[in-house]
N, C-alpha and C positions, 0 to 999 in steps of 0.2 A: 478518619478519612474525610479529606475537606470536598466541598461541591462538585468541584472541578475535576478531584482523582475518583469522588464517584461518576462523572460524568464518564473518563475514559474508560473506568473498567466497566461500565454499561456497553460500551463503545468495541470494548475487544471481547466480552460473552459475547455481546452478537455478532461479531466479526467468528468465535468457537462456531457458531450457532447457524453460520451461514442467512444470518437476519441481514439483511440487507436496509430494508426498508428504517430499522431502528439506528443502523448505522448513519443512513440518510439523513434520519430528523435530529442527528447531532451535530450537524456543520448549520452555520447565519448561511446567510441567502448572498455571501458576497465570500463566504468562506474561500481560501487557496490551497493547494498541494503540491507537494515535490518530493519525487525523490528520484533513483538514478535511471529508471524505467521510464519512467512519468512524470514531464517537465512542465511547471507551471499551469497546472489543471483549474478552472473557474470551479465555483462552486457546481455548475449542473455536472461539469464532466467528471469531478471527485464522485458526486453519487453516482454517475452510472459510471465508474470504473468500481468500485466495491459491489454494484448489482454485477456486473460483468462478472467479478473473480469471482463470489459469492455461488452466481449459476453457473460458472465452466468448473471451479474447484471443487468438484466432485469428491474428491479424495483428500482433499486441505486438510491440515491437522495445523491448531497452532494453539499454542503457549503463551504467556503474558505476564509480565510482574516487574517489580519497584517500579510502579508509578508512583511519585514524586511529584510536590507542585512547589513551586514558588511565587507567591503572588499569581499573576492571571497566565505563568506559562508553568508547562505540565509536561514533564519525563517519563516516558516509559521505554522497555525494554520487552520486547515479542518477538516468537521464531515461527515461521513457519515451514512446514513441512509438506512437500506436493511434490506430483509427477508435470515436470514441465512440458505442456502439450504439441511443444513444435518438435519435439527429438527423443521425446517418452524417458528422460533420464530424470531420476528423482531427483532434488533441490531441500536444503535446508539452509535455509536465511535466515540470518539473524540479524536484528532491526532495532536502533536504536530510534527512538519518535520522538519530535518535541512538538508541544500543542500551544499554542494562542489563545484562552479561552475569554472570553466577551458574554456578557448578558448569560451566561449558562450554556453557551452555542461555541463551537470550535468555528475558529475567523483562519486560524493558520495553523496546516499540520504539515512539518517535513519527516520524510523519513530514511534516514541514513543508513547502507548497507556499505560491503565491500563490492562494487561490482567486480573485479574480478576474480574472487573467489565465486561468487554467484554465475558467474560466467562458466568457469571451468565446471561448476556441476553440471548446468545447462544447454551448456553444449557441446564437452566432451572436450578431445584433442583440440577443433576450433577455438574454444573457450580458451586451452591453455597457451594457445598462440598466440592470438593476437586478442583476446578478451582484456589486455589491462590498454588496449588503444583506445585514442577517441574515438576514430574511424569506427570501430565497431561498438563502441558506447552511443554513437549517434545515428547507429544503423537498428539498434534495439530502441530507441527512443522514438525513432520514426514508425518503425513497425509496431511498436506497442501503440503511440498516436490513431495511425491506422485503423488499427483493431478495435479502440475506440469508439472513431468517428462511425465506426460500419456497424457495431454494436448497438453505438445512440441513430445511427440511422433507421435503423430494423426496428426499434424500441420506440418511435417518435410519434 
């Protein structure tokens, strides 16, 4: 295993682990995220979205494997499994990652789901209607945003 596929599966035990903080000290100080929840995240609001899930995923279960590297970017494939808090219906996502990695420190991590397959577990009948729209791709975007900024708000 090279540096880098150590660095991630450090990255996803603590992620098992609900370690937040270890999660944390693996993004640079300029590190970025994306995925279809959570648009273009700086490095401070990636660590506190992973302290966020971390302490509300009470119940998180999640899985991890073929991490892969090429040079300084890094493959991985992880699922998680949790009760989604806004409609109590349980979610299993499955998550292709690719990583950026620089100096030993993740610079760019996207993570690629189906939103709506993730949609219809999460929100039921609504999910399967209209969850493969933008409209409500950019209505989970803003509200996860939200929840966010009032997270790092509380936490500041």
């Amino acid at each position: 295993m090279t540096t880098n596929e150590q660095l991630i599966h450090q990255f996803y035990s603590a992620f098992q682990n609900k370690d937040f903080a270890t999660m944390q000290a693996c993004y640079a100080d300029d590190a970025t995220f994306t995925d279809a929840a959570f648009v273009d995240l700086n490095a401070d609001q990636v660590r506190a979205m992973w302290e966020m899930l971390c302490k509300n995923g009470k119940d998180l279960k999640l899985t991890f494997g073929k991490i892969q590297s090429h040079q300084d970017i890094v493959n991985a494939e992880w699922t998680a499994v949790y009760l989604f808090s806004k409609t109590g219906k349980m979610v299993t996502n499955n998550v292709m990652a690719e990583f950026v990695i620089k100096n030993g420190l993740i610079v760019s991590h996207r993570d690629k789901f189906d939103f709506y397959t993730w949609a219809k577990q999460a929100f039921g009948f609504t999910g399967l209607l209209i969850g493969w729209t933008s409209f409500f791709q950019n209505k989970v975007q803003t509200t996860a945003k939200a929840s966010l900024e009032k997270f790092m708000n509380r936490n500041a």
